[in-house]
C-alpha positions as CSV (number, residue, x, y, z in Angstrom):
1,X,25.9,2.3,-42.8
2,X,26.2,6.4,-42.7
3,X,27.1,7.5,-45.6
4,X,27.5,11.7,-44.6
5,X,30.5,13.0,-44.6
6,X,32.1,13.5,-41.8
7,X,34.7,16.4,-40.4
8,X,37.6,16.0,-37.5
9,X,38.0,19.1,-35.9
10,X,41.9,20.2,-34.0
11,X,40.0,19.3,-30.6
12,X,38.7,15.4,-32.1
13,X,35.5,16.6,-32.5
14,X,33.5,14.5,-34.9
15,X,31.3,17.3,-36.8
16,X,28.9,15.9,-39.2
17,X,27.2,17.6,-42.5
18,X,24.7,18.9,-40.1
19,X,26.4,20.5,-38.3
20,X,28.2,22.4,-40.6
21,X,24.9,23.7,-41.7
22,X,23.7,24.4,-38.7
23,X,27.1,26.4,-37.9
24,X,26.5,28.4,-41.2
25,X,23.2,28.9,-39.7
26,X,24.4,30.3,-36.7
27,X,26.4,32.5,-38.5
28,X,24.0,34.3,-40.9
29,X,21.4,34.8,-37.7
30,X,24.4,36.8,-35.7
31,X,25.3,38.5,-38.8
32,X,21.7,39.9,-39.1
33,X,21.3,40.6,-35.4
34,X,24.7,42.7,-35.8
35,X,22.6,44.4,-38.8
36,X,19.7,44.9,-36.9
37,X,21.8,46.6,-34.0
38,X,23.5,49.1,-36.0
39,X,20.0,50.3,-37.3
40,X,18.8,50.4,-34.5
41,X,21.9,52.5,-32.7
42,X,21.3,54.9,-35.9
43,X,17.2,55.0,-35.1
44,X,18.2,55.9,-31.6
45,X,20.9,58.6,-32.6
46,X,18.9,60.3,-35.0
47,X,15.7,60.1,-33.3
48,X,17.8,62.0,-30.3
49,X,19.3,64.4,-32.8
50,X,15.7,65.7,-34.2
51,X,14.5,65.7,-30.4
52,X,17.8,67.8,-29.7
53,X,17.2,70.4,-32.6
54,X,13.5,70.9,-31.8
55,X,14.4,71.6,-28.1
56,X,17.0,74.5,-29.4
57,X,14.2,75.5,-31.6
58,X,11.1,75.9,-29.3
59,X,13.6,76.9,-26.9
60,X,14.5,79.6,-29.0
61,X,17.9,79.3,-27.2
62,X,19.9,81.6,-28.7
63,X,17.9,84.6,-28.4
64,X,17.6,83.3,-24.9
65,X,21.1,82.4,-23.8
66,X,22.9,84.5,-26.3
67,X,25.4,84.2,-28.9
68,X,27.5,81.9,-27.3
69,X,25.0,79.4,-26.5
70,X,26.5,77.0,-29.1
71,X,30.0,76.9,-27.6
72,X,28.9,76.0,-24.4
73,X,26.4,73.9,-24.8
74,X,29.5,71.7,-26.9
75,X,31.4,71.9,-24.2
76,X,28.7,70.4,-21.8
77,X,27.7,67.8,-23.2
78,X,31.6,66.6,-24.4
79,X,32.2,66.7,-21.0
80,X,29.2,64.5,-20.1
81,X,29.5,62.2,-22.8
82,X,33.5,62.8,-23.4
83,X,33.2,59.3,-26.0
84,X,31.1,60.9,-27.8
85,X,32.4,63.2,-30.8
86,X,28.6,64.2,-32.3
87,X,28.5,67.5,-30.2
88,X,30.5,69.8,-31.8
89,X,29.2,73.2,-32.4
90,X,29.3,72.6,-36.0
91,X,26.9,69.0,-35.5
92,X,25.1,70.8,-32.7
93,X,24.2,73.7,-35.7
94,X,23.3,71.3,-38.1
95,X,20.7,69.6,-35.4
96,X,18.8,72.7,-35.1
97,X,18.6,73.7,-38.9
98,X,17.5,69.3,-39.5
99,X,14.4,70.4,-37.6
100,X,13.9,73.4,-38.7
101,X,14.4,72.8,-42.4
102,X,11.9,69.8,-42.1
103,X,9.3,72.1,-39.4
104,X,8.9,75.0,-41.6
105,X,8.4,72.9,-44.9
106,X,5.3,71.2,-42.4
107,X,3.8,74.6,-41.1
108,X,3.7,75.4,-45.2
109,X,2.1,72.4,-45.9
110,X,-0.2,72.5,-43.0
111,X,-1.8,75.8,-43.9
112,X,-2.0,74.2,-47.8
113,X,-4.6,71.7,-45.6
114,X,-6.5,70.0,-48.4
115,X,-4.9,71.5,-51.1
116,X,-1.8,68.7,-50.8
117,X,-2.3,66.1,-53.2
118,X,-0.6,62.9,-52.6
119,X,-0.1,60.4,-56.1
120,X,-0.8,56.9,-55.4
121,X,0.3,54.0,-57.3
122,X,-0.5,49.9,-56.9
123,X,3.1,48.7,-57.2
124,X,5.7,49.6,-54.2
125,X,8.8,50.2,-56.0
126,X,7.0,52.4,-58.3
127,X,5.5,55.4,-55.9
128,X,9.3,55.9,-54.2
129,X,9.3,59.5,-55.0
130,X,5.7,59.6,-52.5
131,X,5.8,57.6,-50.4
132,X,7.9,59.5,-47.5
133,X,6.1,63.1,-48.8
134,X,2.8,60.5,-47.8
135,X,4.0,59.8,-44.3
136,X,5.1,63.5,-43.4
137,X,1.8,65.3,-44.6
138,X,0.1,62.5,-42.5
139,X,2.1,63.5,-39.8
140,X,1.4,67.0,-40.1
141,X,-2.3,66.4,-39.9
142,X,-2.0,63.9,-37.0
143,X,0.2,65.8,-34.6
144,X,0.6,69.7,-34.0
145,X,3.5,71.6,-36.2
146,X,5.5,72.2,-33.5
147,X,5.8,68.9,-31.7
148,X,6.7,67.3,-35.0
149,X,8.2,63.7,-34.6
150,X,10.8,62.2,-37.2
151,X,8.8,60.2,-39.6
152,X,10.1,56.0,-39.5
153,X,12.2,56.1,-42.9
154,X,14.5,58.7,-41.7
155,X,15.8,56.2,-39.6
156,X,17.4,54.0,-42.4
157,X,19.0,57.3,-43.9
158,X,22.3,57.9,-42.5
159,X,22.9,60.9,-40.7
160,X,25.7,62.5,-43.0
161,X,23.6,61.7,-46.0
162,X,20.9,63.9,-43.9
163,X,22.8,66.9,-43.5
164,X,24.0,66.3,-47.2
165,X,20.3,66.7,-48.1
166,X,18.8,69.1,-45.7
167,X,21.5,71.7,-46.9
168,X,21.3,71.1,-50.3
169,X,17.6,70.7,-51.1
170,X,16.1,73.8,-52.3
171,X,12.1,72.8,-51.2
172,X,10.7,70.1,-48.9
173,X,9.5,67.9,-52.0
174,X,13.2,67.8,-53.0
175,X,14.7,66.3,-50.1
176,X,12.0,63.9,-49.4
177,X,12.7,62.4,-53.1
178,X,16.2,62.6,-51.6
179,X,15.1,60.7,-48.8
180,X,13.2,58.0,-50.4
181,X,16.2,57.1,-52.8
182,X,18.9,56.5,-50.4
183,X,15.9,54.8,-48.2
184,X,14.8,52.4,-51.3
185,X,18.5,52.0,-53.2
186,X,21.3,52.4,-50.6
187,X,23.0,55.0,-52.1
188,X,26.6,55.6,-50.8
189,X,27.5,59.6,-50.0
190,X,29.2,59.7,-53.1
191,X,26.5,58.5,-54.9
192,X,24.2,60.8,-53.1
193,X,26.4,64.2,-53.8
194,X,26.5,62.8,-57.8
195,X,22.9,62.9,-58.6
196,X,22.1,65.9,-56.4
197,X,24.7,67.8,-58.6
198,X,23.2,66.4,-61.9
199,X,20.0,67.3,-59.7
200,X,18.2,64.1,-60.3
201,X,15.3,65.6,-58.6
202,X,14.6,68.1,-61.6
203,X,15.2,65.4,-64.3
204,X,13.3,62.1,-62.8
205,X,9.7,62.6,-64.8
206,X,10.9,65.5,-66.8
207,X,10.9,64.0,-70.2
208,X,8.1,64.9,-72.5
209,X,5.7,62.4,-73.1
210,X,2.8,61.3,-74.3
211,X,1.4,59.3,-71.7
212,X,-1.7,61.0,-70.8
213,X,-3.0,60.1,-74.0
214,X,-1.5,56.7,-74.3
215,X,-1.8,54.6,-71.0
216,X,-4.6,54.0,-68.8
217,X,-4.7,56.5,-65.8
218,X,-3.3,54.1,-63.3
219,X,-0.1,54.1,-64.9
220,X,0.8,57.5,-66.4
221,X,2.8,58.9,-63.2
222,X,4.8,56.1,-62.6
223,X,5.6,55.5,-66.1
224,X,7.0,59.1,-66.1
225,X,9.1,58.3,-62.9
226,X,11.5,55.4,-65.2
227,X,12.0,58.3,-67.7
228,X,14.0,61.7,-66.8
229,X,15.5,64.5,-68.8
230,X,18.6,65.4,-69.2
231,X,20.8,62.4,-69.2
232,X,24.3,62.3,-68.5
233,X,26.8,60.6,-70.1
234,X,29.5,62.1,-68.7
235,X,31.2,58.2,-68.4
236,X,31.9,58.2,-72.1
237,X,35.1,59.7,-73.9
238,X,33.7,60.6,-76.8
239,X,35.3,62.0,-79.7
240,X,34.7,66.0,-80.8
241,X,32.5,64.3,-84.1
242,X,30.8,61.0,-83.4
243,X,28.0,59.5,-85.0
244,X,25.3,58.0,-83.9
245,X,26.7,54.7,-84.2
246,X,29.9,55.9,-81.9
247,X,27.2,57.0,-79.0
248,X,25.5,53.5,-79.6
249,X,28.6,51.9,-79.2
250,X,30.1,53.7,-76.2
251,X,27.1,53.3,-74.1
252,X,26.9,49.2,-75.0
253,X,30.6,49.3,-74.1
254,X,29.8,51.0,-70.9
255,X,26.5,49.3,-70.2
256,X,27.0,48.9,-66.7
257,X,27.2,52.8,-66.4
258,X,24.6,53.3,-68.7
259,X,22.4,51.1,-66.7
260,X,23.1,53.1,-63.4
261,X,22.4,56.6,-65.2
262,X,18.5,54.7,-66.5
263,X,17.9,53.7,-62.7
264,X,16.3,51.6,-60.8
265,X,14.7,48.4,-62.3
266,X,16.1,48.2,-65.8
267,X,17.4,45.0,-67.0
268,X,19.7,44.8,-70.5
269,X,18.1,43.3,-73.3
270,X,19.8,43.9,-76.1
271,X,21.7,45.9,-78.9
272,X,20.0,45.8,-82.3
273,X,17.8,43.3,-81.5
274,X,15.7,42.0,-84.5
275,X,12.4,42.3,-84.2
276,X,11.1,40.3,-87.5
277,X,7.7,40.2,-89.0
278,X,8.2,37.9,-91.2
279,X,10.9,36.0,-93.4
280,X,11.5,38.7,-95.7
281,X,10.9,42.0,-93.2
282,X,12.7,42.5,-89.9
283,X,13.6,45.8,-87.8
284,X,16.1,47.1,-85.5
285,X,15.9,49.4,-82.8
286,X,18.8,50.7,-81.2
287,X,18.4,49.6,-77.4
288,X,16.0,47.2,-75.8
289,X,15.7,47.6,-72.0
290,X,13.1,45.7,-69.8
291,X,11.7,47.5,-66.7
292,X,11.1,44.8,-64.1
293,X,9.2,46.5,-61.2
294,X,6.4,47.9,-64.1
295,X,6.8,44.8,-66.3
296,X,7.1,46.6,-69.7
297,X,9.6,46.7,-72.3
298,X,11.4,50.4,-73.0
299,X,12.4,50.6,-76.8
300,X,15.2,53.4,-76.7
301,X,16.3,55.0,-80.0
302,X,19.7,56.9,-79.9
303,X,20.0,60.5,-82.0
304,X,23.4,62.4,-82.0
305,X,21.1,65.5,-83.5
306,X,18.6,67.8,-82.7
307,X,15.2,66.7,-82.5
308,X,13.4,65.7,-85.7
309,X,9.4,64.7,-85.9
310,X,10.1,61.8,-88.1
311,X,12.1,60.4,-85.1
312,X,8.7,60.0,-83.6
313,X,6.9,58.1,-86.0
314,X,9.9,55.6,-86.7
315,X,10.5,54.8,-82.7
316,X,6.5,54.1,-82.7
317,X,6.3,51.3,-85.3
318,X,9.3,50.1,-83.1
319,X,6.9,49.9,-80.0
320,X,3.9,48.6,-81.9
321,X,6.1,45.4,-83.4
322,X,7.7,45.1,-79.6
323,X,4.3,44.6,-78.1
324,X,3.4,42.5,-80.7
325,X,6.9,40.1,-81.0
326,X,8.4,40.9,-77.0
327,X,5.2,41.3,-74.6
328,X,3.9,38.4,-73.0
329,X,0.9,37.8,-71.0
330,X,1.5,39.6,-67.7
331,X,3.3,42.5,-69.5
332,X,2.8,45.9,-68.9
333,X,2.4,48.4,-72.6
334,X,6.2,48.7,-73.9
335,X,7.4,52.6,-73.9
336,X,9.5,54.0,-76.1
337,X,12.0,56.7,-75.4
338,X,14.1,58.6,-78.1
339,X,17.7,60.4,-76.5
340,X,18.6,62.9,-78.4
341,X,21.4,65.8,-78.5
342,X,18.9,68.6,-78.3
343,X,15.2,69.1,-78.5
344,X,12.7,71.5,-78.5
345,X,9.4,71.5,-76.4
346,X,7.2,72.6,-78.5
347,X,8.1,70.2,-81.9
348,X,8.4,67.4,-79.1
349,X,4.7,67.9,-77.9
350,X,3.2,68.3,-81.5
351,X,4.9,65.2,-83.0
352,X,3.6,63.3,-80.0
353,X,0.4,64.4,-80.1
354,X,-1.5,62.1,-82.8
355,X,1.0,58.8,-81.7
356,X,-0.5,56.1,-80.8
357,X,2.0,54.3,-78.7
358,X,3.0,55.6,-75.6
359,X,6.6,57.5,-76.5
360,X,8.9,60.0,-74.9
361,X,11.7,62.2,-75.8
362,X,14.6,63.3,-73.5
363,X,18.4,65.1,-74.3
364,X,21.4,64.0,-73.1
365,X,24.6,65.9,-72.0
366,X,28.6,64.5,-72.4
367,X,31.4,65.9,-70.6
368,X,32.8,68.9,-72.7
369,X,36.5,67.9,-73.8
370,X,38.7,71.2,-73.9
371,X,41.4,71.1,-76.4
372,X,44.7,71.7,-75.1
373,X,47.9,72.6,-77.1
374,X,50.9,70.8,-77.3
375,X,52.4,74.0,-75.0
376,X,50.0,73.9,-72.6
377,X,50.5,70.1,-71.9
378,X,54.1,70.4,-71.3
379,X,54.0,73.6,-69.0
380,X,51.0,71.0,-66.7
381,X,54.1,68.2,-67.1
382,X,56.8,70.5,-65.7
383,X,54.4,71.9,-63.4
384,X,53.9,67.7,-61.9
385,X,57.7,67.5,-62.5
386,X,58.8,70.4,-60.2
């Protein structure tokens, strides 16, 4: 006898297990063809914007139609395509200067010739910040400046996160990063505006390091790219005097945030953790963190001071008993990273020079609490009351 279960629809239908899976099927494959058909309306929008703001620019259309060429070319093509609300004069500006931004940076890069170095990696999610910078100066040697085509990734980039970075970016090399992040993560707007204004370009890889010294060639640049300088706790509410112990315990309260600010890749490990050598001797670092696209452990060590060299030589033995109690076969050299209120360059690089495990040493930056007085607070509560 048939033991599956069996399912009366409204209509009598007699609707077995299997179908019910193949149902679910059905709907996951139209939920992914609906997927694939918004991409590819965006691919088709954006690869008709770029091909619309290279036309105004070879054109050279407002020296050739004059000033008002913008106003009426808005007006003709609302009134061919009057559905359509992506020809305003403001959209219609911002076509020309997408091109532009991204031609000019190409014409620059195509007199360097040669000079361009691309950095290469072996593990994808590790060479983000190169691979679209890759594809364009490819481009640029396979196709004349001016006849420039959009390069594939743009596509998955929405277009307001576009004009976002176009008129934002201060150099080619910046909005590319740009690019590749919201192309690689699936950053919202918001989350796009946030790190552009902590200027997450700057800080990714900006951390002074060791790492030349310390890990095998292969593996220097895209160790730097987990590490950045400053960081920015601005999600914490910390007192005007904290200790150390407060700024370890506000971040493992806000983990979640804290993880976010890190980036990409890191996985929690834990607080403290006891790293023990044997029954009488055991350590503590303050934060364990495990990368998982690079496969190594990151030993973090939390200072709510200035800089100090001994930092360096403490957060070392850390790293040394983690590869020796943490790494497994498989496992990539654990890093260590000290965060600290302030730092200077030049102590950094000395007190890194002569350690043996790979280390780095970043600042980090909290919200600045103003002080109000009791006056001021209740002239802001009459203000909300009136």
């Amino acid at each position: 006898m048939d033991d599956k279960p069996t399912f009366i629809s409204r209509d009598g239908m007699i609707a077995d297990k299997e179908y019910v899976a193949w149902l679910h099927d059905l709907k996951e494959r139209y939920l992914r063809s609906q997927v694939r058909t918004v991409i590819q309306a965006q691919n088709e929008m954006l690869t008709y914007y770029w091909s619309l703001g290279r036309d105004i620019v070879k054109k050279k259309a407002e020296s050739k139609w004059g000033s008002g060429f913008f106003n009426q070319l808005s007006l003709d093509m609302k009134a061919m395509f009057p559905g359509d609300s992506g020809f305003s004069v403001t959209n219609l500006k911002y076509m020309k200067r997408w091109y532009a931004f991204y031609n000019d940076g190409a014409a620059i890069r195509h007199q360097a010739g040669d000079e361009i170095c691309i950095l290469r990696g072996n593990e994808h999610d590790t060479v983000i910040r190169h691979q679209v910078g890759d594809e364009f100066d490819v481009a640029i040697r396979q196709q004349p400046v001016d006849e420039l085509e959009m390069p594939e990734i743009f596509a998955v980039v929405p277009w307001r996160h576009h004009v976002q970075i176009f008129t934002k970016s201060k150099s080619l090399d910046e909005a590319l990063f740009y690019i590749n992040k919201v192309a690689a993560e699936g950053w919202s707007r918001s989350k796009l505006e946030s790190q552009m204004e902590k200027q997450l370009f700057l800080a990714q890889g900006a951390a002074v390091t060791n790492f030349e010294q310390t890990l095998p060639s292969s593996q220097i640049q895209i160790a730097k790219e987990i590490l950045k300088d400053p960081y920015h706790f601005g999600f914490l509410n910390m007192k005007e005097e904290y200790a150390e112990k407060d700024l370890e315990d506000a971040l493992v309260s806000n983990v979640t945030q804290f993880l976010l600010e890190l980036g990409k890749g890191f996985a929690y490990v834990g607080r403290q953790m006891e790293l023990r050598m044997d029954d009488e001797t055991a350590f503590f670092p303050d934060l364990v963190f495990y990368h998982i696209p690079q496969k190594r452990y990151v030993i973090i060590e939390l200072k709510a001071a200035k800089f100090e060299p001994e930092f360096a030589g403490k957060l070392n033995f850390y790293v040394t008993a983690a590869d020796k109690l943490l790494r497994s076969d498989g496992d990539n050299e654990s890093v260590g990273l000290i965060i600290c209120k302030t730092a200077k360059k030049t102590i950094v690089e000395w007190s890194l020079k002569d350690i043996n495990k790979p280390l780095g040493v970043s600042t980090y930056q909290l919200e600045e609490v103003v002080a109000r007085t009791v006056e001021e607070l209740e002239q802001q509560k009459e203000k909300a009351r009136k």
